[in-house]
ROLOMAR-313486 format. One record per residue: residue number from 1; y, z, x of N, C-alpha, C in turn. Coordinates in pm, 1 decimal. Example, Ala and Ser with C-alpha at 12.3 -4.5 7.8 and 13.67 -1.06 7.14 Angstrom:
ROLOMAR-313486
+------+----------+----------+----------+----------+----------+----------+----------+----------+----------+
| guza |      n_Y |      n_Z |      n_X |     ca_Y |     ca_Z |     ca_X |      c_Y |      c_Z |      c_X |
+------+----------+----------+----------+----------+----------+----------+----------+----------+----------+
|    1 |   -569.0 |    780.0 |   1319.0 |   -450.0 |    780.0 |   1230.0 |   -330.0 |    780.0 |   1320.0 |
|    2 |   -225.0 |    708.0 |   1285.0 |   -106.0 |    714.0 |   1367.0 |      3.0 |    787.0 |   1290.0 |
+------+----------+----------+----------+----------+----------+----------+----------+----------+----------+
end
This chain:
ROLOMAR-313486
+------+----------+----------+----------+----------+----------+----------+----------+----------+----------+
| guza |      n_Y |      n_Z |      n_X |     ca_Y |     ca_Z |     ca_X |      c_Y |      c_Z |      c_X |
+------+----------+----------+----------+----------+----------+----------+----------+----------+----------+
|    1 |  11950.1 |   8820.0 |   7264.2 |  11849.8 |   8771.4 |   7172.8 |  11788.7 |   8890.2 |   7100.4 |
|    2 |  11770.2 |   8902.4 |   6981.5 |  11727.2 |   8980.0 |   6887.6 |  11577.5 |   8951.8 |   6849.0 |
|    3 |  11519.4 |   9057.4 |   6843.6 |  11342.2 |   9058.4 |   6812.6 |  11329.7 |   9089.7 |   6682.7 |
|    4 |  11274.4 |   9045.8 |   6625.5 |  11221.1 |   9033.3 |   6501.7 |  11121.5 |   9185.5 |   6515.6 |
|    5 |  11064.1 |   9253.6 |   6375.3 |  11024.2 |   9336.4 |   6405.3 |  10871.0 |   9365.5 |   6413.8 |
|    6 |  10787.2 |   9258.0 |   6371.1 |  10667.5 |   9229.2 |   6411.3 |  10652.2 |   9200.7 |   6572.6 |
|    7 |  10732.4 |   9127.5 |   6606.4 |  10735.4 |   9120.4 |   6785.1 |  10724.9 |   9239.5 |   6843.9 |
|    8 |  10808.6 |   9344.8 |   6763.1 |  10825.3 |   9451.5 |   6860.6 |  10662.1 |   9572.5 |   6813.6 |
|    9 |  10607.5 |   9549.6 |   6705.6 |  10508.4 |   9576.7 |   6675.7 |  10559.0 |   9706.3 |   6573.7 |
|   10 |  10660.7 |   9608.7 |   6476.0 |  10668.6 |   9686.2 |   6349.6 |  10672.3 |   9577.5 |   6213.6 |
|   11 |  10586.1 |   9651.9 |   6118.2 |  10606.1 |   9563.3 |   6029.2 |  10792.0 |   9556.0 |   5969.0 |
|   12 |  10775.3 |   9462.5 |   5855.1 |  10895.2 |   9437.9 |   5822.1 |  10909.5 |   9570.3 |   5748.8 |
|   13 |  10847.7 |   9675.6 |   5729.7 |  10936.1 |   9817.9 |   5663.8 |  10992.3 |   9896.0 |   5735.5 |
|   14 |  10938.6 |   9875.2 |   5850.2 |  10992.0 |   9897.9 |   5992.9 |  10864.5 |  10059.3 |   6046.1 |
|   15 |  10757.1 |  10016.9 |   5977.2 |  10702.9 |  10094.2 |   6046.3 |  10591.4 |  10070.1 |   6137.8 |
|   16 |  10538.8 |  10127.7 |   6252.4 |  10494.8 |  10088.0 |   6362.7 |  10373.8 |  10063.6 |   6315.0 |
|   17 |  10311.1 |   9944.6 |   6377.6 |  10156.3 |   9887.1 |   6358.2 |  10088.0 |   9859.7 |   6489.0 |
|   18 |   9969.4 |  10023.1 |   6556.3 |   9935.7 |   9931.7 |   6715.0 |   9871.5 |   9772.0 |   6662.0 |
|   19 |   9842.8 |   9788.6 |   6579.4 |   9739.0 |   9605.1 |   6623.3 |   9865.7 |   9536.7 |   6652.4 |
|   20 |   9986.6 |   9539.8 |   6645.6 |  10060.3 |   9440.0 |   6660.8 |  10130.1 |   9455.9 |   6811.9 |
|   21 |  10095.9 |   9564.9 |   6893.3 |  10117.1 |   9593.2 |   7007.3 |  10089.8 |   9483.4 |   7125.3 |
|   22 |  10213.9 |   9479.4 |   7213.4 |  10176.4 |   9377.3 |   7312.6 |  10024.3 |   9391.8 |   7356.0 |
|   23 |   9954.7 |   9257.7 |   7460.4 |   9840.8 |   9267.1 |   7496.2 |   9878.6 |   9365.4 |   7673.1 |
|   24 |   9993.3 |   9307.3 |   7753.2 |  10033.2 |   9441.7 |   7837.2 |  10013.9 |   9590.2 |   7827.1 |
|   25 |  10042.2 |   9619.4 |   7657.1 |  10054.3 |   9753.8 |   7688.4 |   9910.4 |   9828.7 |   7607.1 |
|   26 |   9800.2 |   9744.3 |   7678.2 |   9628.8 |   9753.5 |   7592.8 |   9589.1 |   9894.1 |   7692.5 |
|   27 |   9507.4 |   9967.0 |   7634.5 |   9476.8 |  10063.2 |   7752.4 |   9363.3 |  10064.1 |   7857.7 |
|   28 |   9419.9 |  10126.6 |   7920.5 |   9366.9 |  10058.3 |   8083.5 |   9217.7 |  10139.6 |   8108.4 |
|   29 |   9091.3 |  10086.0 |   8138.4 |   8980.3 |  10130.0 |   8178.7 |   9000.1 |  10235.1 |   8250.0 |
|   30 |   8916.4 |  10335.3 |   8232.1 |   8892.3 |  10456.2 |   8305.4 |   8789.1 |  10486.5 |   8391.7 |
|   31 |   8859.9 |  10506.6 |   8531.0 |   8748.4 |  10535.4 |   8647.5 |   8740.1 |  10673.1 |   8659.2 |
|   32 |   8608.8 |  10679.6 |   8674.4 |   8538.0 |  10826.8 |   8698.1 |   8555.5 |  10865.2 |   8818.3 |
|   33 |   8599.4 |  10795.8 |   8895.4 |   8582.0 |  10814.6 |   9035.2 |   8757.1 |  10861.6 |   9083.6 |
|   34 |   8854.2 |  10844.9 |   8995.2 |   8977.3 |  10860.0 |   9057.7 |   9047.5 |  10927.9 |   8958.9 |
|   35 |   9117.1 |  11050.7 |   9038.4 |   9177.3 |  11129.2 |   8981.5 |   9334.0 |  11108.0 |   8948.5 |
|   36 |   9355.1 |  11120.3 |   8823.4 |   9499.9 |  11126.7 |   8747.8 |   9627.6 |  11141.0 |   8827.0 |
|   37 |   9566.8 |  11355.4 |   8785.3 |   9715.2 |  11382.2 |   8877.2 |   9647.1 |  11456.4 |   9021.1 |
|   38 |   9631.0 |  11454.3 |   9082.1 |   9601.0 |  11571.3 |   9163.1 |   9661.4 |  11650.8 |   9226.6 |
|   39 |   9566.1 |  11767.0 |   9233.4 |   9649.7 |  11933.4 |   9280.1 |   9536.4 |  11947.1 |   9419.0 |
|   40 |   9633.3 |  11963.0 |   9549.0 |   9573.7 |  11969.3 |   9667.4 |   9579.0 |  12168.6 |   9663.3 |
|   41 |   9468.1 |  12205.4 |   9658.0 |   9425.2 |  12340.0 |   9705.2 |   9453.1 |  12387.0 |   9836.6 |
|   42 |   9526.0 |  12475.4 |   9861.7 |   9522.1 |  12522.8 |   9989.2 |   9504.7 |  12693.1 |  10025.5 |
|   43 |   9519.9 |  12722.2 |  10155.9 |   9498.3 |  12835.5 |  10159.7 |   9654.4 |  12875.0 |  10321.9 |
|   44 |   9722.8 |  12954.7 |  10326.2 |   9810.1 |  12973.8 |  10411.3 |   9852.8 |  13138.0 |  10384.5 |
|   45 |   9804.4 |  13169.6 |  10499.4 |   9807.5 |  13305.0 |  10534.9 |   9743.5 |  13423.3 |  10458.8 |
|   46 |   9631.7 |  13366.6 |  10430.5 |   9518.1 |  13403.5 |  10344.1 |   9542.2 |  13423.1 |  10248.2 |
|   47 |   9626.0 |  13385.4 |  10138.1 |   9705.6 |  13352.2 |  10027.6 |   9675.7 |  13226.8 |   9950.6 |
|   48 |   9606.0 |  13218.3 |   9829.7 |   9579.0 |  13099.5 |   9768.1 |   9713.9 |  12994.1 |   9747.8 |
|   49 |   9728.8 |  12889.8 |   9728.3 |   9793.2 |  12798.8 |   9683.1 |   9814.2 |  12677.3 |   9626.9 |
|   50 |   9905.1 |  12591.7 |   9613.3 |   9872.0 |  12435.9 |   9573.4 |  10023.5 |  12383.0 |   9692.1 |
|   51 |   9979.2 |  12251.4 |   9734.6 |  10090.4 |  12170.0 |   9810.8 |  10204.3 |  12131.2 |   9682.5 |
|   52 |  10297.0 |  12129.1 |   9673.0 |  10400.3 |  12093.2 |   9611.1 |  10427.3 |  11919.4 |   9661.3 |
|   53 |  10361.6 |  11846.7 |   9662.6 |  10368.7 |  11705.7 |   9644.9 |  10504.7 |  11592.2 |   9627.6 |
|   54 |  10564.8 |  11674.2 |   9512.1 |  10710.3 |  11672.1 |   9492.3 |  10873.4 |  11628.8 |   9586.3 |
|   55 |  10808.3 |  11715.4 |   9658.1 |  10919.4 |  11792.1 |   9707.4 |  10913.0 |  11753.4 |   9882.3 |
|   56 |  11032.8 |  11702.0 |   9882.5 |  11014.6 |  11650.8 |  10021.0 |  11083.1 |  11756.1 |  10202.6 |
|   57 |  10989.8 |  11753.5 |  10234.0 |  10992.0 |  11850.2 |  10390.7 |  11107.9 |  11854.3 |  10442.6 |
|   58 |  11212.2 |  11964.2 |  10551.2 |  11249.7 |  11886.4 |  10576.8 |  11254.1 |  11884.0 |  10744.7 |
|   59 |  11115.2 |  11819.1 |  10766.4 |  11061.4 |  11768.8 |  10845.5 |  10901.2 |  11707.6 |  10903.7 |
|   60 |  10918.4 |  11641.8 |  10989.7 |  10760.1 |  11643.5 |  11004.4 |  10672.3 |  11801.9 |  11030.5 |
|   61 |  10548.6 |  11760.5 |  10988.7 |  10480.7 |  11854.1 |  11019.5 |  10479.8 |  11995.9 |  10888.9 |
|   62 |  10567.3 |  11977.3 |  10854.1 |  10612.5 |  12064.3 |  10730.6 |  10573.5 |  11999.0 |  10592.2 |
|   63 |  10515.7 |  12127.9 |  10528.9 |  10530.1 |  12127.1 |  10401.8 |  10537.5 |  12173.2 |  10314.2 |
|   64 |  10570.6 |  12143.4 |  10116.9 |  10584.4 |  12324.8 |  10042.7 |  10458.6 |  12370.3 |  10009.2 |
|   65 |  10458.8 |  12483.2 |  10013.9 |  10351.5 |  12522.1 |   9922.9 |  10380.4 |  12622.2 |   9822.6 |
|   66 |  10351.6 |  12624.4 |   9722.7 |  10348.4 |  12727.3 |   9551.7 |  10235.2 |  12827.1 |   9553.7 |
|   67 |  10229.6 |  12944.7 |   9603.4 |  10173.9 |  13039.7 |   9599.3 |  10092.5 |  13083.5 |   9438.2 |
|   68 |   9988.5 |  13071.4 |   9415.8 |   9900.1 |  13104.5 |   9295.3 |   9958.5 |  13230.2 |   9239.3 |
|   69 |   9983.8 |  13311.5 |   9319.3 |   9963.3 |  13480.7 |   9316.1 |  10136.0 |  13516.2 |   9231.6 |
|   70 |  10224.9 |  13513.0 |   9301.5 |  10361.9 |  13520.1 |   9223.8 |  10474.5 |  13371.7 |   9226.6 |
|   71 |  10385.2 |  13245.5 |   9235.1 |  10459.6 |  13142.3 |   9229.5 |  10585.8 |  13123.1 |   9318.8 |
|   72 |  10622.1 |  13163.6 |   9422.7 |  10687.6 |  13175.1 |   9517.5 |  10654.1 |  13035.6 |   9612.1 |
|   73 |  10773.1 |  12997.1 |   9637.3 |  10753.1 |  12843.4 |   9675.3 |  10802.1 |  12847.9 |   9826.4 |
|   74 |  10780.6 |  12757.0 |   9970.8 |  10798.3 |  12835.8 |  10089.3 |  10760.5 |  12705.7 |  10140.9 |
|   75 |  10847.0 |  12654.8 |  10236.8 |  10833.7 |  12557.2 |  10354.2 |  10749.0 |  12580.5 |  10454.6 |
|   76 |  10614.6 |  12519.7 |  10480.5 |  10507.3 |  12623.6 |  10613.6 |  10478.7 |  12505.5 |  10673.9 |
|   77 |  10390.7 |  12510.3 |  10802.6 |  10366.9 |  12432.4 |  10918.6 |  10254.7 |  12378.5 |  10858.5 |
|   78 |  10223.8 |  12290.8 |  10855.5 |  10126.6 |  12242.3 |  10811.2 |   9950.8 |  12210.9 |  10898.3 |
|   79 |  10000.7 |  12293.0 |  11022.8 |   9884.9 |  12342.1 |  11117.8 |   9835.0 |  12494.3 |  11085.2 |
|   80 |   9927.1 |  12518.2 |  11002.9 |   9882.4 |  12685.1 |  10953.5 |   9801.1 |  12674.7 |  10790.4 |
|   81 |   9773.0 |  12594.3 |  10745.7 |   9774.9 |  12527.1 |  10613.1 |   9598.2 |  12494.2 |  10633.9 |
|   82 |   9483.4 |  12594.2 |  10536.3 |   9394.7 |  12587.8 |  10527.3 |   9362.8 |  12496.0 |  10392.7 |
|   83 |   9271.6 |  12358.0 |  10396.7 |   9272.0 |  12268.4 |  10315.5 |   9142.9 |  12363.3 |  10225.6 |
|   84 |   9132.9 |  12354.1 |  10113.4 |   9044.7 |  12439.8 |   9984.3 |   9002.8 |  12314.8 |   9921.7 |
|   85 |   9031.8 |  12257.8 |   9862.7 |   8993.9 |  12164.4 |   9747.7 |   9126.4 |  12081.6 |   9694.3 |
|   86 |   9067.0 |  11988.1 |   9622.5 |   9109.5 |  11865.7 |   9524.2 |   9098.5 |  11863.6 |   9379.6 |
|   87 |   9163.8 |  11898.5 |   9340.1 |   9159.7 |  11907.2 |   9186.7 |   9225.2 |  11793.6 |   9091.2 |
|   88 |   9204.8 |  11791.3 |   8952.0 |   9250.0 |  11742.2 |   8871.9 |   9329.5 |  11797.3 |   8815.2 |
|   89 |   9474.7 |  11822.0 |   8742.6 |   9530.3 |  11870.9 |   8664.3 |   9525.4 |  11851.2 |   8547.8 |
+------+----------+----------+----------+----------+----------+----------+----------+----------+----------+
end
């Protein structure tokens, strides 16, 4: 089945019109209270860092972390892993 091009939220010159945008894709209220992306702060072996979130362990108890200082990325125990802060990116 073929869409016409107002459906798809273009006029007939074929150029894009938001008012004609689905009501799905309306934008979504913003809470103050909850963060986007977040960057978990850490600290491991007295070395600043961020958790690599990404990237999966490979094991329990383990996790990566991305070193601030020369970006050097490193599988660590996650009992050695000093929690710093919560950020927004």
């Amino acid at each position: 089945m073929r869409t016409t091009g107002k459906q798809c939220g273009l006029a007939a010159t074929g150029v894009y019109q938001p008012s004609l945008r689905s009501p799905w894709l309306a934008a979504k209220e913003v809470d103050p209270d909850r963060l986007k992306k977040t960057i978990v702060v850490v600290k491991h072996e007295e070395k600043p860092g961020r958790l690599l979130l990404d990237r999966r362990p490979s094991q329990e108890g383990l996790a990566w972390v991305k070193y601030e200082m020369d970006g050097q990325e490193v599988e660590v125990d996650l009992l050695a892993v000093e929690l710093v802060a919560f950020m927004e990116a």
